[in-house]
N, C-alpha and C positions, 0 to 999 in steps of 0.2 A: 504493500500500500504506500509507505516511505511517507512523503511530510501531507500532509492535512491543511486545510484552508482555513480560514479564522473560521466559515461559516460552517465547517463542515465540526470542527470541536464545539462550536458553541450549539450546533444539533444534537452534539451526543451529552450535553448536560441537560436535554428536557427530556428524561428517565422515568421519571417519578418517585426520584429520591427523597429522602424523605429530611427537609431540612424545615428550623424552625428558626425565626426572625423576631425577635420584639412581641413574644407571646403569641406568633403566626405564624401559621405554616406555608411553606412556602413552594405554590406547584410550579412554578418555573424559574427557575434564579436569573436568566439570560434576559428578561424581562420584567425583573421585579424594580419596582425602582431606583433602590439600594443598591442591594446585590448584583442586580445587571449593572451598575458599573465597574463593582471589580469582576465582572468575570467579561467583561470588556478590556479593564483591563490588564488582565491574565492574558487575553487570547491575544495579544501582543508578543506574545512568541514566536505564534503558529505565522503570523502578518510577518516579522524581522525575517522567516526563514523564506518567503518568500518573495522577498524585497533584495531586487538585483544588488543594492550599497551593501545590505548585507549577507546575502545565502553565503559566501567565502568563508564567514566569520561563522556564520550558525548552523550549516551544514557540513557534512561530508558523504562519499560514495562508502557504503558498506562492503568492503572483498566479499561477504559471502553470500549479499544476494545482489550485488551490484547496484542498490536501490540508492540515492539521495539519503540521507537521515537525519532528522537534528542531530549536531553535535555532541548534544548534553548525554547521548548513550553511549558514546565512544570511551569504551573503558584507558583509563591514562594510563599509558605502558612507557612515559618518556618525562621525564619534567616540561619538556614542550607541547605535551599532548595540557598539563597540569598550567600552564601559560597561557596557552589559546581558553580553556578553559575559565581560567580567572577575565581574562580579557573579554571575551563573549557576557559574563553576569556581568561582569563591569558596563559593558557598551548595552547591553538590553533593559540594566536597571536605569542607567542612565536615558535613554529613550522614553524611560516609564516614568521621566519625572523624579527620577531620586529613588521610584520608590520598586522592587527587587517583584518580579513578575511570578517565580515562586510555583510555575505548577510543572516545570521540569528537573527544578534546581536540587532541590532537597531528595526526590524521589530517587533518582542517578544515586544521588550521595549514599542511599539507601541501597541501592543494589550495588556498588561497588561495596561498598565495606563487607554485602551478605556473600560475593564473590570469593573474598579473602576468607573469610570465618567459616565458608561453609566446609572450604579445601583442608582446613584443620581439624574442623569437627568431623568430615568424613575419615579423616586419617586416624584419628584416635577413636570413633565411636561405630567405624563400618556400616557408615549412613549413605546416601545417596544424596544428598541435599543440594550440591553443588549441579547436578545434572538440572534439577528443580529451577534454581537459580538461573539457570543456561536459559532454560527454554523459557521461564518466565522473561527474563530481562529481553532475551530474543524478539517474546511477543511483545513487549511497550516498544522496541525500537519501531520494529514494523509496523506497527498500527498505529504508531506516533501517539502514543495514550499519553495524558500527561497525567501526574499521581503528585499525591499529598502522603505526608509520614506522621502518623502515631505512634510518639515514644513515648511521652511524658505522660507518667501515671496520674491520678491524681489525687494519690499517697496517704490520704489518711492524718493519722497519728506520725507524723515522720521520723519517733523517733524507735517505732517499731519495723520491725520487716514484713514485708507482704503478707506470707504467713499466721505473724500475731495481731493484724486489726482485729477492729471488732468486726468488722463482718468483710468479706472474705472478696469484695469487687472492689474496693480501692488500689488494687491492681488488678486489672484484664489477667486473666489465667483461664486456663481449660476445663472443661466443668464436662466431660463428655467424649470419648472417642467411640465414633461408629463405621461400620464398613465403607462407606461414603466420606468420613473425612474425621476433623473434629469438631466442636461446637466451647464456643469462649463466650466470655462476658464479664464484661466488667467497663469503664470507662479510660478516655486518654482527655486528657486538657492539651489546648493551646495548638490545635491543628491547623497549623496554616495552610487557607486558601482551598479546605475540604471538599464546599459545596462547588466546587467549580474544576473538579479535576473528575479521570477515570476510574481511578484506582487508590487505594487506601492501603500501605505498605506498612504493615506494625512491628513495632521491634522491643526489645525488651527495653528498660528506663534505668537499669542496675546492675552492679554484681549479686549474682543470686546463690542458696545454698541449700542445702538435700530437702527441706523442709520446703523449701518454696518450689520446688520441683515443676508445679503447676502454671505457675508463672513466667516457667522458660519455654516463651514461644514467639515464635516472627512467621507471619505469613501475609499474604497480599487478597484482598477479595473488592469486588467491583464496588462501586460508590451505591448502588441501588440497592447494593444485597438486604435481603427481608431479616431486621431484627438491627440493619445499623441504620441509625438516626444523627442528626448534627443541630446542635445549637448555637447558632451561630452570638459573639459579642457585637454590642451595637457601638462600638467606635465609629465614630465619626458619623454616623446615623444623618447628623442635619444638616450636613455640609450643600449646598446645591448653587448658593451663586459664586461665578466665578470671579466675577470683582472683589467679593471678600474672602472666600476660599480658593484661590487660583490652581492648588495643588487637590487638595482635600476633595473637590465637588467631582472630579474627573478622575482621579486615582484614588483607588480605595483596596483594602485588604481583610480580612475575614479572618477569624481564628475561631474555633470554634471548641466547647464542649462533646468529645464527639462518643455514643453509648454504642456497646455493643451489647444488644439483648437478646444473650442464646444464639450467636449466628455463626452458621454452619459454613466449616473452611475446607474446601473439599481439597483434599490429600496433595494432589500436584501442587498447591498455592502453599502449604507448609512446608518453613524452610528453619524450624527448630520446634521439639517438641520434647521438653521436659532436659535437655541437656543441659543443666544449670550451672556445670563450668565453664560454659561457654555463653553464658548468656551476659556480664562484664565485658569481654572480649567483642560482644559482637556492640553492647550499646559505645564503647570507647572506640572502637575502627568505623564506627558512622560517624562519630562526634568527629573525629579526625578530618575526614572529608567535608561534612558540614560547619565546621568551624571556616573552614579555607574558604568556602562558597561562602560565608557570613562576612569576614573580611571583606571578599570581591564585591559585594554590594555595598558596601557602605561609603568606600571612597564617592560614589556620584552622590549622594546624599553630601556628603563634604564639600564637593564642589560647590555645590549649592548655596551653603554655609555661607562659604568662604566670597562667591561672585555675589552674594545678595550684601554681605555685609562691605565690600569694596564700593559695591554700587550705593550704598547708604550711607558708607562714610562722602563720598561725591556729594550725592543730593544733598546734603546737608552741611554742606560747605565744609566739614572736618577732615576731612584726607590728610590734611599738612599737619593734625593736634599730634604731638610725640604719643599721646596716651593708644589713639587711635591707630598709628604705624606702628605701634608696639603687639595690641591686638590682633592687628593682620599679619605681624610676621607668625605669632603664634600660631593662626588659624593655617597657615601656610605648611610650616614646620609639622602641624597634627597630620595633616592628608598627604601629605608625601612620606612620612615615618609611616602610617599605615600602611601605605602604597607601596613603598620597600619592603619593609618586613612580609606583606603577604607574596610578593615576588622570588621575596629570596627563599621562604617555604616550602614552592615551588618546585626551585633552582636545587633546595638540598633533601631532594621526594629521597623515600627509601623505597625499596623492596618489599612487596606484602607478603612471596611466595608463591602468588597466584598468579603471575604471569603480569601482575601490574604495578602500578606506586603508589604510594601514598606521598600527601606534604611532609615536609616536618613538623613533627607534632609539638615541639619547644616551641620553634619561631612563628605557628601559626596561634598557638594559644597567648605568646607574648602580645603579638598584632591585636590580638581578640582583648586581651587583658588592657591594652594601652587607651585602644580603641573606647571602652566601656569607661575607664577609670578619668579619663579627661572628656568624655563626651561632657557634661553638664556644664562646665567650668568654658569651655568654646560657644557652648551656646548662652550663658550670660555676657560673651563677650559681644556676640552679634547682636542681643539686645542690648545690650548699654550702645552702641552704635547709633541705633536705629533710637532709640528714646521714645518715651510714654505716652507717644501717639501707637503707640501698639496695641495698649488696650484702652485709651481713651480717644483713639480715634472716631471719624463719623462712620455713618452704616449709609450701605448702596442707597438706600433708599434716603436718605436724607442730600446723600450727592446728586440724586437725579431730580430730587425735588425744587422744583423753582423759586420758590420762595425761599429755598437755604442755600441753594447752589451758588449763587454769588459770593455771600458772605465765606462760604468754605475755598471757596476756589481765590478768594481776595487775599484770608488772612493763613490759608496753611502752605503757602508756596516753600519754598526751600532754595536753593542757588540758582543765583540768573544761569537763564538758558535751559532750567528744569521746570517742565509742567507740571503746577501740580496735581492735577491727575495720574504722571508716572510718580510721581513721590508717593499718592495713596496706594497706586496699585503697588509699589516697591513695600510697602509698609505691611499692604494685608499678605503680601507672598511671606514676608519674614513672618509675621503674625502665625498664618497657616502652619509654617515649618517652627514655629519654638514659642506659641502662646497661643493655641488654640486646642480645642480637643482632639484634633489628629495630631501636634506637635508635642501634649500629653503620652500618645500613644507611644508616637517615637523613642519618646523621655525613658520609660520603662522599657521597652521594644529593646532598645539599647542598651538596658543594662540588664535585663536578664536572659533576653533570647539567645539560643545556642548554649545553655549556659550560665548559669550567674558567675559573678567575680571569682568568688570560693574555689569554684568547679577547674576554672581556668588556671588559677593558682596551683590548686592540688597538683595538674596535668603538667605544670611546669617542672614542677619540683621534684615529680615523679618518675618523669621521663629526661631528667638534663641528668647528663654524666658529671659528677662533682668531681671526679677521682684525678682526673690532670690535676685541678688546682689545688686537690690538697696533697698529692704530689708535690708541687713543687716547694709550697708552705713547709716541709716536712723538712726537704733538700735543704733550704734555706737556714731554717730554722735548727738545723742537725738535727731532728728527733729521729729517732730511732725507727 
């Protein structure tokens, strides 16, 4: 089949999946008023792969069936394959407005890591899993499905393990195996972009141990499957004019509550089932992957940052204040430090065993770590730029109104040679991106997704070889 047309993926999400909105149920998401615009703009993929500037970028010829294919299945066997890659989220989040398109990115992530782990897990448990894997990832390339990932459980008592809650779904586990497959339930939080994809790829959220037995499972079943439902978060819900939400009214994202009640995973789509030494292993070689994909979007998001608040130190006559060229060299220094470290990640992939790479798991959780740890601190710097016309500016309808329009257009100009009409629109885009309910979103988006701080940390410290250095401390030092 090979690449899909915008209109043709946005046909296969009117299923009759079973998604719910604001207390609603929601029979077609491509046309609800909300939701049809992020699954508008999700299907911003399937358009880039077809768009002469970019098919080079976001496709390639598959050797084995000689078909076209989006890129994002191309397993990375190269740090250059691990480049184009980063470059590709990079150029197509950036297309989307800053904001990360999300229904091929994570899923890939997903089956590359289930590649690596299944090759191990067949070797030590004389499973088949990898062959599973083959033919599953084989059919999204070809059909060009685009998928969403369920990891994150939604854990209960966190300081228990799956096993000891009090009742036994605050982690998805197996409740059921029958000659047709098996049967789970339980719930995942925070599925990005669910109601607007094919497929639902689930993965375990932990290291697991003999008691949670139940809970070591990953498998893939279609977005309609009877028994899975999605509740969708109402971010950003009221966004709709573009003069005051320039980003927010047109680009929109979904995360959803997503249940599974009793639903039936037939056999080929199970790609771990109760091997609980392996189920750590497989959530940390996805994180791997999706950390690097997480990085790769966020620089266009930065640019953003960085071009709205140059553009506002302008308008408002401060570009030459020391305070403000202090500001922007920082904001400079943040996205390029991001933008290198996720490169060099890349540049130092290792070996998974399975015939492909991975990034560097140090230098991409450091980029993750840096990235989350100064987001907040860059965006008070863009607002102190921009100043308290952010949130005590006018509303559209007061600029259009005649009776106020003069008085607004007289007294809020900014530097000769700037309209001020582009000064408000300058003002509602900063507003949108870092004082608004989708610049809310961002705020947290950024500092837990992929991950919280802790997470990143841990991965640091865990995977960096200390031993040179205290080597040489030792040398120095004569100890013994």
């Amino acid at each position: 089949m090979g690449i899909r047309t915008v209109e043709e993926h946005l046909r296969s999400l009117r299923d009759d999946r079973v998604v719910f909105f604001k207390g609603q149920r929601v029979s077609d998401v491509t046309s609800h008023p909300v939701l049809g615009i992020g699954a508008r703009h999700a299907s911003l993929d399937f358009q880039l792969a077809e768009d002469p500037a970019f098919q080079q970028l976001m496709t390639y010829i598959e050797p084995a069936t000689g078909e076209r294919c989006s890129r994002f299945f191309k397993l990375p066997e190269s740090a250059e394959d691990l480049l184009r890659r980063r470059l590709m989220i990079e150029t197509s989040t950036r297309e989307g407005a800053g904001l990360v398109l999300l229904v091929k990115e994570i899923g890939t992530d997903a089956l590359f890591a289930l590649h690596a782990v299944a090759r191990r897990l067949d070797a030590a448990c004389g499973t088949s899993y990898r062959e599973r894997v083959a033919a599953y990832h084989a059919a999204c390339r070809d059909h060009d499905w685009s998928m969403a990932v369920a990891q994150s459980d939604v854990k209960g008592d966190r300081s228990l393990r799956p096993s000891q809650q009090a009742h036994p779904d605050y982690y998805l586990h197996i409740v059921e195996e029958r000659r047709d497959g098996i049967v789970v339930r339980g719930a995942k939080a925070h599925t990005s972009h669910a109601p607007y994809v094919n497929e639902i790829i689930v993965l375990p959220t932990r290291a697991l141990g003999e008691a949670d037995r139940a809970y070591a499972v990953a498998f893939a079943v279609p977005a309609a499957t009877p028994g899975l439902r999605f509740i969708g978060s109402p971010f950003s819900a009221a966004a709709t004019s573009t003069f005051h939400h320039p980003l927010s009214a047109e680009h929109k994202m979904i995360e959803t509550v997503t249940v599974f009640d009793n639903v039936l995973v037939p056999w080929e789509r199970v790609f771990m089932k109760g091997e609980h030494q392996f189920a750590g292993d497989l959530a940390n070689s996805f994180v791997e992957y999706h950390r690097f994909t997480a990085v790769s979007y966020k620089t266009p998001w930065l640019e953003l940052m960085l071009g709205a608040a140059d553009l506002m130190a302008e308008y408002n006559g401060i570009e030459r204040a020391a305070h403000v060229r202090e500001k922007l060299s920082a904001l400079v220094g943040y996205l390029e430090a991001v933008r290198a470290l996720i490169q060099q990640a890349a540049l130092g992939c290792r070996p998974t065993g399975a015939g492909t790479v991975a990034p560097d798991s140090v230098l991409t959780n450091i980029a993750k770590c840096y990235f989350a740890t100064h987001y907040h601190q860059m965006v008070s710097y863009v607002q102190d730029i921009a100043g308290g016309l952010l949130v005590t500016g006018p509303s559209e309808e007061d600029w259009l109104n005649p009776e106020t329009h003069a008085d607004l257009e007289h007294y809020l100009g900014g530097k000769a040679g700037v309209s001020t009409e582009a000064r408000l629109r300058l003002l509602n885009f900063i507003r949108d991106m870092c004082a608004s309910d989708y610049g809310g979103y961002h705020e947290i988006l950024n500092l837990h997704a992929e991950g919280g701080l802790e997470a990143q940390k841990m991965t640091i410290l865990r995977n960096y070889d200390r031993t040179f250095c205290r080597d040489v401390v030792k040398r120095f030092a004569r100890l013994a």
